[in-house]
C-alpha positions, 0 to 999 in steps of 0.5 A: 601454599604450592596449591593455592599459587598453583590454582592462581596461576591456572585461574589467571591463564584461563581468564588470559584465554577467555580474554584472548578469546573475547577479543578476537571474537568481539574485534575480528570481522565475519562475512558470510559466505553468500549473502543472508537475509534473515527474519527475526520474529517478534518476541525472538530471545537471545538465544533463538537470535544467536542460533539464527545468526550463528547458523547463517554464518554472520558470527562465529559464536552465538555463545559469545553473542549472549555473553557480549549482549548480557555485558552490554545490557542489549538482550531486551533492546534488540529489534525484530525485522528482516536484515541483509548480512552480506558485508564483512562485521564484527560483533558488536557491530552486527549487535548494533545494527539489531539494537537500531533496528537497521531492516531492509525496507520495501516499497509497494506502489498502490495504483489509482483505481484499483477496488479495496479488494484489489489492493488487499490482494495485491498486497498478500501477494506482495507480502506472501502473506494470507489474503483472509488476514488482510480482509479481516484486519480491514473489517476490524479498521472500518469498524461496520464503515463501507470500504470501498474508496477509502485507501490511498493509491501511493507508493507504501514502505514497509518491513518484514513481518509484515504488520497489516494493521499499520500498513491499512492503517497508513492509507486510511490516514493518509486519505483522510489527511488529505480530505481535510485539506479539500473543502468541496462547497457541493460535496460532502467526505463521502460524496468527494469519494463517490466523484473522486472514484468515477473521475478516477476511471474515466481519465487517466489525464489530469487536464481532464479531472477537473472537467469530468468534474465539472460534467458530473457536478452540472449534470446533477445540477440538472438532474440528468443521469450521469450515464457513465459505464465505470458505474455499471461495470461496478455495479455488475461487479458487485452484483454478480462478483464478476464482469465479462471484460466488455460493456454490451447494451444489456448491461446498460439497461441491468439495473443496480444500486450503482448504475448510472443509467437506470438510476440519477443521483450518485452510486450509494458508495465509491466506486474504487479507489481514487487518487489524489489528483482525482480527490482535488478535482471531485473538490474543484471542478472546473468552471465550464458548462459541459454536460457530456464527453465522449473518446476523441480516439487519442487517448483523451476526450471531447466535451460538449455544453449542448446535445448537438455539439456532443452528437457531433463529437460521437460522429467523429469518434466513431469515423476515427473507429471506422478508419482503424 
């Protein structure tokens, strides 16, 4: 009888101890000594969690994070990603930011014009992530589809691991959302691209895109040659996989598939990737009969209907250049 009181006794203080023990460590807040970023790895089990957790100092006992996420029914709720652990919190708190899935979120601003090759490669050095795997998830996404125009320069979100296919997949919708808003009378989806690229890298100035519009429209409505550099300097690009900096008179008379000099019509593909503001215009050129621009040495450009009017606009740029 004295055995039997004897072990209640002893289970009951254990149990008191393991409660105490519990409690302190489920309502006593930890802070790490510096702040901690960790990266959570897909597929992670509890107990690869709490090692993480444990070793970088946001709780003090990845034991008692097991046994809380196992009371609790979170072990299979408990999302990957990347967290900042830098304020003082208690366990069930740090259990809850990885139950919502409370990752640190980053941002990349895609700029206007930039080649699909560019973009992958901006966003492996961003995510220090291989550039090979941001090319072969792209040629997965098009599926055999030419890829140069196709993604849209905006500011992108994304977390950590990094999911290339969801990140890729976002700029393409988020173009082709836009083109099925813009009903162009004289272009068709492709066709909007190709304009779009060329408006894109020949006027940053968004007065100007419809009016550049409006010079490609008309001049193959005549059936003129476009005859703008940005086309040749791809054009040599994609040839040679390089270009020298400067456009010189040899390249104008190089003929490619993209040159807009040696051959009329539009290049058989886009030319980089083109803004929105640049997609609105290629939809909506402006109502004028300007066939030509050239600099007009303040950072915009002079139009002109007619080869004189045009001439004289050349004249007076390059007295500009003189003067500098």
């Amino acid at each position: 009888m004295r055995l039997k009181l004897a072990g209640l006794i002893a289970a009951l203080v254990l149990m008191s101890i393991l409660g105490g023990v519990y409690a302190f460590q489920t309502q006593t807040s930890m802070q790490p000594a510096v702040p901690q970023t960790l990266v959570i790895a897909p597929g992670t089990s509890t107990f690869g969690i709490a090692r993480q957790l444990e070793s970088a100092g946001v709780i003090r006992s990845g034991l008692m994070f097991r046994l809380l996420a196992r009371l609790r029914g979170d072990a299979q709720e408990l999302q990957s990603g990347e967290y900042l652990f830098a304020d003082a919190a208690t366990l069930p708190q740090v259990m809850q930011r990885l139950r919502r899935g409370d990752v640190l979120l980053h941002r990349l601003t895609i700029p206007e014009g930039l080649r699909s090759d560019e973009v992958l490669s901006l966003f492996a050095a961003q995510t220090d992530t291989p550039l090979a795997h941001w090319q072969e998830v792209y040629r997965q996404l098009l599926n055999g589809q030419e890829g140069e125009g196709r993604l849209l320069p905006e500011t992108y979100t994304y977390r950590r691991p990094v999911n290339a296919h969801a990140i890729l997949l976002d700029m393409l919708k988020a173009q082709h959302d836009l083109l099925q808003s813009l009903v162009p009378a004289w272009l068709d989806v492709q066709g909007l691209r190709i304009v779009a690229s060329i408006i894109e890298k020949e006027t940053a100035l968004d007065k100007e895109r419809p009016l550049v519009a409006a010079v490609i429209r008309n001049r193959l409505a005549c059936h003129m040659a476009l005859q703008m550099d940005p086309t040749v300097i791809y054009g040599l690009w994609r040839t040679d996989g390089n270009f020298s900096g400067n456009i010189h008179k040899g390249d104008l008379q190089r003929d490619t598939p993209w040159s807009s000099y040696t051959r009329k019509g539009l290049p058989p593909t886009p030319i980089c990737n083109p803004g929105a503001a640049s997609l609105r215009a290629a939809a909506a050129p402006a109502d004028v009969d300007y066939l030509y621009f050239v600099a007009d040495g303040s950072g915009g450009h002079a139009f002109a209907a007619t080869l004189e009017e045009h001439n004289a606009n050349v004249r007076q740029w390059m007295k500009i250049e003189r003067q500098r």
